[in-house]
C-alpha positions as CSV (number, residue, x, y, z in Angstrom):
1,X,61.1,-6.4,-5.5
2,X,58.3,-6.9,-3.2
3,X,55.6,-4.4,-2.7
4,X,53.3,-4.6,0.0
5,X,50.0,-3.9,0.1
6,X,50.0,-2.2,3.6
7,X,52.9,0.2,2.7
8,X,50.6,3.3,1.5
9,X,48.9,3.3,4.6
10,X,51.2,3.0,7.2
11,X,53.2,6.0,5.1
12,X,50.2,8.4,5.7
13,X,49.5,6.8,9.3
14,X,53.4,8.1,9.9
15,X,52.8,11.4,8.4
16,X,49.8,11.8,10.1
17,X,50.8,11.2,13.5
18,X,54.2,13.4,12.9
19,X,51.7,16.6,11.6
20,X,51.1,18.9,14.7
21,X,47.8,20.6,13.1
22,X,48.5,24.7,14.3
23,X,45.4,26.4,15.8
24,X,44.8,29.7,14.2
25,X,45.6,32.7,16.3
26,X,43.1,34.1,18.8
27,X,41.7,37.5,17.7
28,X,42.5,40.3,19.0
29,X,41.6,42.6,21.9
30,X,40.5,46.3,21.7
31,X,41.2,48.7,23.9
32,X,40.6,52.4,24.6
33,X,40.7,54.8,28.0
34,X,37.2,56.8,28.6
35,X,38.3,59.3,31.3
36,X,36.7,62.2,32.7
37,X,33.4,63.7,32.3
38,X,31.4,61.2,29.8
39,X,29.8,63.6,27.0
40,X,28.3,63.1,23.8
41,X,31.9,63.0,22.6
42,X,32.4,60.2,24.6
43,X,29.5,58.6,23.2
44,X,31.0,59.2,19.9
45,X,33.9,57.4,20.4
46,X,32.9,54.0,22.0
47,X,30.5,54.0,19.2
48,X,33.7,54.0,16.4
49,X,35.6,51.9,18.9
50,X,32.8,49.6,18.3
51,X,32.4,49.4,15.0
52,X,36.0,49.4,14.8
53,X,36.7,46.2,16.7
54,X,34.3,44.8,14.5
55,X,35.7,45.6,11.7
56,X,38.9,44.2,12.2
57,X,37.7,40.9,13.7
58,X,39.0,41.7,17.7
59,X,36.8,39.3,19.6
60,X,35.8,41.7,22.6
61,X,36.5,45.3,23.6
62,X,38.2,46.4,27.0
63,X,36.5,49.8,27.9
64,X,39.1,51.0,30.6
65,X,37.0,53.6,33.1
66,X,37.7,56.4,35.1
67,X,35.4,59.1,35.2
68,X,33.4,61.1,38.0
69,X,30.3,61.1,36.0
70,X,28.3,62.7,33.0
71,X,25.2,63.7,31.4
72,X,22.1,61.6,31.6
73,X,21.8,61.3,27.7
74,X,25.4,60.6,26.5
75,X,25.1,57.6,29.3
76,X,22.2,56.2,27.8
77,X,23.8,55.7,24.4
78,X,26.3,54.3,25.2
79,X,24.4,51.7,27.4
80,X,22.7,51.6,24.5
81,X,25.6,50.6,22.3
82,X,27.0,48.1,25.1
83,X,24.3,46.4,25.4
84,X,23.8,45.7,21.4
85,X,27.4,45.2,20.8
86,X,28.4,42.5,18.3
87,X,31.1,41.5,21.0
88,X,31.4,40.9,24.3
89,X,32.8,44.6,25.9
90,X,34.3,44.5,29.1
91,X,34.6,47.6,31.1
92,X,37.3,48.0,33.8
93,X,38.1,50.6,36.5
94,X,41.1,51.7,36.9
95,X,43.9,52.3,37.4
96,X,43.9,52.1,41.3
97,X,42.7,55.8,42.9
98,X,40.1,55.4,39.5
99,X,36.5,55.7,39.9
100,X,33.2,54.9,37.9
101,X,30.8,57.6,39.7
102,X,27.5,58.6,39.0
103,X,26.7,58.3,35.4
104,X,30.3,55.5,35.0
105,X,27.8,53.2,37.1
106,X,25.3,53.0,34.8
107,X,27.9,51.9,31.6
108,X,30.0,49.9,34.2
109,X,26.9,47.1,34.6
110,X,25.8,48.1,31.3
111,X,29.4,45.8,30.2
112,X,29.5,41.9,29.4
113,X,32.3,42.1,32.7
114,X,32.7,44.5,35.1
115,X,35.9,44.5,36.8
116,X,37.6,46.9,39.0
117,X,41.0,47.2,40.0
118,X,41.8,47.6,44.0
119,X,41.4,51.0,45.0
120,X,38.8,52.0,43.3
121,X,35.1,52.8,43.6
122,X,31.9,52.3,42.1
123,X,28.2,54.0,42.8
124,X,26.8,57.5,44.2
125,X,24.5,57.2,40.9
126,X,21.7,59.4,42.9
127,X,20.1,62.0,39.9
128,X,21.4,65.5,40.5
129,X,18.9,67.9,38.3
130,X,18.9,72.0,37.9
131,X,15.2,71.9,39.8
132,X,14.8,74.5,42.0
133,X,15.6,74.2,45.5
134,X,13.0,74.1,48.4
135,X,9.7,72.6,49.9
136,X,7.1,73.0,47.3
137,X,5.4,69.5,46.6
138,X,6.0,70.8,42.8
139,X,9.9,70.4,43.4
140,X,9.1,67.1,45.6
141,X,7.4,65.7,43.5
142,X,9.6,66.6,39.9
143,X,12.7,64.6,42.3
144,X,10.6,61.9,42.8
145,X,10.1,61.3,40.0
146,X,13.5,61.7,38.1
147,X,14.6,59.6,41.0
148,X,11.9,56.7,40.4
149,X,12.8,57.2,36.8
150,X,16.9,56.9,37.2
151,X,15.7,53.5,39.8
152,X,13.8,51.6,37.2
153,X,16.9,52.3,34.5
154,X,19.5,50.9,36.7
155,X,17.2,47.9,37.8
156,X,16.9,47.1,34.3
157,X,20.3,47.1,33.3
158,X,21.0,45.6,36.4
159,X,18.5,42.8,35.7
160,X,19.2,42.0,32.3
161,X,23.3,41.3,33.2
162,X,22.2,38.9,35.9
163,X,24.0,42.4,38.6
164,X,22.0,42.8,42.6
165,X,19.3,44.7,41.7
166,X,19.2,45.8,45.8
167,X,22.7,46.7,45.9
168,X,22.6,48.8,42.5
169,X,19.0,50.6,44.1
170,X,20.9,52.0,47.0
171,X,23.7,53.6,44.9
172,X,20.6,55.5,43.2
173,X,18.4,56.3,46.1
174,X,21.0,56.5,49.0
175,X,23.9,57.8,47.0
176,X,25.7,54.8,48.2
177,X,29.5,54.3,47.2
178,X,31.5,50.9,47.4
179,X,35.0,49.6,47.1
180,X,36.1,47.2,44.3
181,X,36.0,44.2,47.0
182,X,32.1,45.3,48.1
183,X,31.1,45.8,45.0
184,X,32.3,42.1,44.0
185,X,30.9,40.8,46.9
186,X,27.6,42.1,46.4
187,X,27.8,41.3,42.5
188,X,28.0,44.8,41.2
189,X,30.9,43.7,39.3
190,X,32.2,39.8,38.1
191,X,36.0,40.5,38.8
192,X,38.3,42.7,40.6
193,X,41.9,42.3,39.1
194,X,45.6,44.1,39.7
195,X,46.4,44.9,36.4
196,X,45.2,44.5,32.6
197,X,47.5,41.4,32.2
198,X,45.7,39.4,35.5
199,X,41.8,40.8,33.7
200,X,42.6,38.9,30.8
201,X,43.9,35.7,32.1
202,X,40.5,35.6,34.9
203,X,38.0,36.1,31.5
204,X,40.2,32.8,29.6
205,X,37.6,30.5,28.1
206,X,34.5,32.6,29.6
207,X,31.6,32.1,27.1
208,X,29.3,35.2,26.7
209,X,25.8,35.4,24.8
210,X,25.3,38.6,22.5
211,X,22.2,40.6,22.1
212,X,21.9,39.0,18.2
213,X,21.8,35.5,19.8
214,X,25.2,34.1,18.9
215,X,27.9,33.0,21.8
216,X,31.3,33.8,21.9
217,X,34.0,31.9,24.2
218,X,37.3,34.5,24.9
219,X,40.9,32.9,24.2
220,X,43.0,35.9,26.0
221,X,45.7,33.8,26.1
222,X,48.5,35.6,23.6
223,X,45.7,37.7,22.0
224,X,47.4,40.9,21.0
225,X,45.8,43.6,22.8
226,X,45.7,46.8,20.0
227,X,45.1,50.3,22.0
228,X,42.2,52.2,20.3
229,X,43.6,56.0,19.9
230,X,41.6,59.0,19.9
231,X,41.8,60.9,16.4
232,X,43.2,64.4,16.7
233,X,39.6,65.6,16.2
234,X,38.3,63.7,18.8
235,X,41.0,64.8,21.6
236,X,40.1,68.3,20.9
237,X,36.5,67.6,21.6
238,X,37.0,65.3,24.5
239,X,39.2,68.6,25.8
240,X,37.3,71.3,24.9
241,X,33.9,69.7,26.4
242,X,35.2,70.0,29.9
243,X,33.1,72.4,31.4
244,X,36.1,74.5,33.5
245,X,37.6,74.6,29.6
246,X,35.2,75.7,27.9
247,X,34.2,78.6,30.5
248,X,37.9,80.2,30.0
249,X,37.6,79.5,26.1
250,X,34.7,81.6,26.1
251,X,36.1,84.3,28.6
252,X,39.8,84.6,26.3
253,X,37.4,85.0,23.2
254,X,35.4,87.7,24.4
255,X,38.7,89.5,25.7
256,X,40.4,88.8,22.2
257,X,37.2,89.9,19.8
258,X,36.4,93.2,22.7
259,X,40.2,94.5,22.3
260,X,40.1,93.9,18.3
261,X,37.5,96.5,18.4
262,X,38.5,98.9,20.6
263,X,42.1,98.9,19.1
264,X,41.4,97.9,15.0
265,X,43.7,96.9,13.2
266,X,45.7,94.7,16.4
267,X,45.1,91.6,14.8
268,X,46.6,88.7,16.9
269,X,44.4,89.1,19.8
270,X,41.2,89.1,17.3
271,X,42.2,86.1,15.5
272,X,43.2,84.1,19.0
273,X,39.5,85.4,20.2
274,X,38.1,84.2,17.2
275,X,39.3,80.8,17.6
276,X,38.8,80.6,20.9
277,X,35.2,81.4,20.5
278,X,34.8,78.5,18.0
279,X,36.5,75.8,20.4
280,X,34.0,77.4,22.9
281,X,31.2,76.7,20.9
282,X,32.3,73.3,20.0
283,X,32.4,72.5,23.3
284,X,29.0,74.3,23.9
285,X,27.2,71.7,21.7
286,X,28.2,68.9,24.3
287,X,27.6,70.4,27.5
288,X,24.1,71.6,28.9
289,X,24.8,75.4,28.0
290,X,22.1,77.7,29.7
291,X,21.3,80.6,27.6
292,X,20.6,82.8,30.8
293,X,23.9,82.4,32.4
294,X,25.8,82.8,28.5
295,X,24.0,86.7,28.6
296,X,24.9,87.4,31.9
297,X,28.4,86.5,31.2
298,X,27.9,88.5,27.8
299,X,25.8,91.7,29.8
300,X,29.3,91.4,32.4
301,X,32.5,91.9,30.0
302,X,29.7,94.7,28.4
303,X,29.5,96.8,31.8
304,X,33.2,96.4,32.8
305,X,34.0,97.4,28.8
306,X,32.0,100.8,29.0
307,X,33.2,101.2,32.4
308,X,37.1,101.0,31.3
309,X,36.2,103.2,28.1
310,X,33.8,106.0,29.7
311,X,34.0,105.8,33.6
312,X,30.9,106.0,35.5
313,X,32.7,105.9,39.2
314,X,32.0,102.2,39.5
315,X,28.5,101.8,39.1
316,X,28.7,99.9,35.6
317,X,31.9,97.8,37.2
318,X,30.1,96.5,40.3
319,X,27.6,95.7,38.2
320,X,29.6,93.8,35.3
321,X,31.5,91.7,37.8
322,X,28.5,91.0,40.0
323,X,26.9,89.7,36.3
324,X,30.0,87.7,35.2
325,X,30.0,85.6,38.6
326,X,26.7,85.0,38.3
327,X,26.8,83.7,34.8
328,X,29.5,82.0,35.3
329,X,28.0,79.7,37.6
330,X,24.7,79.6,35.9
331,X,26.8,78.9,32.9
332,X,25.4,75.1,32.2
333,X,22.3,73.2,33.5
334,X,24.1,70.5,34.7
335,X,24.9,69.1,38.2
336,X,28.0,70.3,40.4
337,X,30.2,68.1,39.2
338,X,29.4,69.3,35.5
339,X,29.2,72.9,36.0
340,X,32.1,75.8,36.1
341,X,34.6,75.5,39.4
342,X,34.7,78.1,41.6
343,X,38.6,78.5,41.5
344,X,37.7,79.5,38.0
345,X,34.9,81.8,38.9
346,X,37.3,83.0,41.5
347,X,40.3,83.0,38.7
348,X,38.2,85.5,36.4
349,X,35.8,87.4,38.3
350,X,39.2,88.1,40.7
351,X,41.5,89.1,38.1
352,X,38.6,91.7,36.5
353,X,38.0,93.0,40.3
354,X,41.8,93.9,39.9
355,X,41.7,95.4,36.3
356,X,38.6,97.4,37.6
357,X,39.9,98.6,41.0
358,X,43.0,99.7,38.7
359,X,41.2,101.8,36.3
360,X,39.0,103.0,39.5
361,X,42.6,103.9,41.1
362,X,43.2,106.1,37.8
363,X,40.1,107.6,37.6
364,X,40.0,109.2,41.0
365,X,43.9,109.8,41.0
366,X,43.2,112.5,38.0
367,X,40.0,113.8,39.8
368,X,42.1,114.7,42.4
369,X,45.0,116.3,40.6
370,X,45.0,119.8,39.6
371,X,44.3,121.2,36.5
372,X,47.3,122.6,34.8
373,X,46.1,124.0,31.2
374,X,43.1,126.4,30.6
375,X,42.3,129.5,32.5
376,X,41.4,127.5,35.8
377,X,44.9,126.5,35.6
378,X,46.3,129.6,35.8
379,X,45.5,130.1,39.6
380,X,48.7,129.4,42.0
381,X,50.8,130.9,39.3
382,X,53.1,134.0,39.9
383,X,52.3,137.1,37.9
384,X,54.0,140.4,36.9
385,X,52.7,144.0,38.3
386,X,52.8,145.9,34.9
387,X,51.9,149.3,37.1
388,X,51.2,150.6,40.6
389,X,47.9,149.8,42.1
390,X,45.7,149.5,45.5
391,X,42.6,148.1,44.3
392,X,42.3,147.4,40.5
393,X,45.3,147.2,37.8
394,X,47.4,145.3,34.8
395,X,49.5,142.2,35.6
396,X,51.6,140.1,32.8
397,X,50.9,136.3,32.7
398,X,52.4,133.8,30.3
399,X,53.1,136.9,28.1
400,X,48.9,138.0,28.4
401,X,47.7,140.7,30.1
402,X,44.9,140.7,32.4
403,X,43.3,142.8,34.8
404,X,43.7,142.3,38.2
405,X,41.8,142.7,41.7
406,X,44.2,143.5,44.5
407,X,43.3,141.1,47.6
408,X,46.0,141.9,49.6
409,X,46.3,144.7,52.4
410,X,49.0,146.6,50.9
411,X,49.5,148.4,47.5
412,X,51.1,146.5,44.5
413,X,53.8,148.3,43.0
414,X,55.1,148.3,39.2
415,X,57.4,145.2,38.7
416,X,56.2,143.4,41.5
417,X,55.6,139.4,42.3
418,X,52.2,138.7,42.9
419,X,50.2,135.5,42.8
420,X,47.1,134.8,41.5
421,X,44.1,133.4,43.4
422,X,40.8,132.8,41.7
423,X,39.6,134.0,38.7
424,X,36.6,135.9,38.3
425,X,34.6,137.6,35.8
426,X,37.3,137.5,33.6
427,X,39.8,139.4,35.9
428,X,42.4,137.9,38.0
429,X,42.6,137.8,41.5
430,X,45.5,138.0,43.0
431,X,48.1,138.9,46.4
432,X,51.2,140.2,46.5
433,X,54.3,138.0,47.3
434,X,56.0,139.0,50.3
């Protein structure tokens, strides 16, 4: 038998060329949904959702936005984790009707990519402080300068993502707002895209450099997109932190602890108050809470309490509900969009109006009704002659006997009807019944 010499080799050429060599599988894609206000429990968790995409390998993180804007320091962190991520993070707008206001701007161009989806908007980033209101080159100047402050922040961001610094300006100084399709034409944002599906496809083979100094090139192509969940602990927060929340937490807790002392021993509504006070102070600890709108609140339920318990004919209750709408709106130092609605304001201050004007009601209904035990409730009642008289004698009331003053023009006889009028000195005055 003949063996050639070639054979091994053109066996492993065969094998070779008949091998198909399988690419590992791209990594996968985080996601999670920031939506409304952006707190420092917002901050919390797009810091563990990036730490968690880095832990299990997922080559970027898809930030989907939609939120009418936030606190100044909450927004700096997490620019501040965006920018240092270990992976490219892209943050999205949407759905459509979505928007990325005021502080969603700033972590918007704060992203690797910034898409948007049509039918949304982007900007109206101007500061909004608690400063007082007026003239005064003290106030003028404090703007000015949180302005000039809030300019250089967004230039910078803008600048180091390669964004119009001009374009991003405006939305500080001029409050300016754009559309997805203006914003991508004056490079506010790198794509605008229907749906999640058409984002990743557009960002396919798009190389990014990270803040350590490494590049990464995205394969979205069949990478498995895993949605990042808030933990129960964290939905709780992100709930309770809304400022319209958090106001009727506190309210409901102060009605639950108040009626667990004035009726010991109730129970429920003292433990539901109790609870509700924690959530409210949970939710105090991310929100701007001002501790001179928390005591007039406090100072209101106080007056409209001693008024239900020991009238004062209203004094106490004008002044407890003109307190609680105060402090309700002076509830947090934050901007409008941040602080308590006024249908809530409305809701409560409205509904204690009613429970004040009904205990008001009561209060001047028994004013006005007569009294009906004790001596001064004797007069309009009938009484017995017990013996003839013209000007002074005995009469029989209730089984009592009392002396009497004759105010009629004719003489009472023995046995006689008559009814009494007043009461005086400790005699009874009183007219004959015809």
């Amino acid at each position: 038998m003949l063996r050639s010499p070639f054979l091994p080799a053109v066996l492993f050429a065969l094998l070779t060329a008949t091998t198909v060599r399988a690419e590992p599988p791209p990594g996968p894609i985080f996601e999670c949904r920031l939506k409304g206000m952006l707190t420092a429990y917002s901050s919390d968790f797009l810091t563990r959702a990036i730490a968690d995409a880095r832990a299990a390998g997922a080559q970027a993180l898809l930030v989907t936005l939609d939120t009418p804007g936030g606190l100044l320091e909450p927004t700096k962190q997490m620019v501040q984790s965006i920018l240092n991520a270990p992976m490219p993070v892209v943050v999205y707008v949407s759905p459509a009707g979505s928007s990325a206001s005021s502080a969603g701007t700033f972590v918007t161009i704060a992203a690797h990519v910034a898409a948007m989806a049509p039918g949304t908007n982007i900007g109206a980033a101007h500061p909004v402080t608690v400063l007082p209101t007026g003239e005064s080159d003290h106030v003028k100047t404090m703007m000015e300068k949180v302005t000039n402050d809030t300019v250089a922040y967004v230039k910078s961001i803008a600048g180091y993502r390669g964004r119009d610094v001009a374009a991003l300006e405006r939305t500080v100084r001029e409050s300016v707002s754009f559309t997805a399709r203006e914003a991508l034409e004056k490079k506010i944002v790198d794509l605008v895209a229907e749906n999640r599906t058409e984002l990743l496809r557009a960002l396919e083979g798009r190389t990014f450099e990270l803040a350590g100094g490494g590049k990464v090139t995205l394969r979205t192509g069949g990478a498995a997109v895993v949605q990042l969940e808030m933990t129960a602990r964290e939905r709780l927060f992100n709930v309770v932190a809304d400022p319209n929340i958090a106001y009727l937490l506190l309210i409901l807790g102060l009605i639950g602890i108040v009626f667990e002392i004035t009726h010991p021993g109730t129970g429920l509504p003292g433990v539901a108050g109790v609870l509700c006070m924690g959530c409210a102070v949970i939710a105090f600890k991310a929100l701007p809470l001002s501790m001179t709108g928390l005591l007039m609140v406090l100072f209101g339920i106080a007056f409209l309490v001693v008024e239900a318990l020991s009238p004062t004919h209203g004094v106490l209750g004008l002044g407890g509900l003109a307190s609680l709408a105060i402090g309700s709106y002076l509830l947090f130092d934050a901007p409008a969009s941040m602080r308590v609605g006024w249908e809530y304001i409305g809701s409560v201050v409205g509904t204690a109006a009613f429970v004040f004007l009904f205990l008001m009601s009561r209060v001047v209904a028994d004013l006005r009704r007569p009294v009906v035990s004790g001596r001064e409730g004797m007069i309009g009642q009938l009484a017995l002659a017990r013996e003839d008289f013209m000007d002074e004698g005995s009469v029989a009331v209730e089984g009592e006997v009392w002396r009497a003053l004759n105010k009629s023009q004719h003489k009472i006889v023995q046995g006689d009807r008559v009814r009494i009028l007043a009461l005086e000195d400790g005699r009874l005055h009183v007219g004959r019944v015809e």
